[in-house]
C-alpha positions, 0 to 999 in steps of 0.5 A: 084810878082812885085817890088812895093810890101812890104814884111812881116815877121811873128811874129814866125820867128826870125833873128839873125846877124852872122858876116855880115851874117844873120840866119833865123829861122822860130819857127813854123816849126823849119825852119832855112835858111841862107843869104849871107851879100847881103841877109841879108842886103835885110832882114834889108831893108824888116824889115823896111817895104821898097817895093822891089822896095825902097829895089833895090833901096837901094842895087843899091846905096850900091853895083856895080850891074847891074839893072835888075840882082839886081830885078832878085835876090831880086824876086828870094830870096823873092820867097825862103824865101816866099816858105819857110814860112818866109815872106810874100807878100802884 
């Protein structure tokens, strides 16, 4: 999986904001799966239709973290939730 790639949300997983956290819940499997602000801050992004890339770029600007560690996180996160049936890649 590369940074140039847009992500999708199936239609039968739903997002709810908790806080500044968000819950995921995949309706098909009865799947939920948590996110941090961070996390859910990508998700947002990803439900605009951003590539990965447009979403470090974003998350860079918001946050104080390093380049290569914020593409390792974003690959890593969408790697989970894409084992888990919540997204997929494109």
């Amino acid at each position: 999986m590369n940074l140039s790639k847009t992500v999708s949300i199936p239609a039968d997983v739903m997002a709810r904001s908790v806080g500044d956290e968000a819950v995921l819940l995949d309706l098909a499997s009865g799947t939920y799966f948590g996110l941090d602000p961070v996390g859910a801050r990508i998700w947002a992004l990803m439900s605009e239709g951003k590539s990965l890339l447009a979403i470090c770029d974003v998350i860079q600007g918001e946050y104080d973290v390093r380049r290569d560690a914020l593409e390792a996180d974003v690959l890593r996160l969408i790697g989970e939730l894409r084992a888990k049936g919540l997204v997929r890649v494109g």
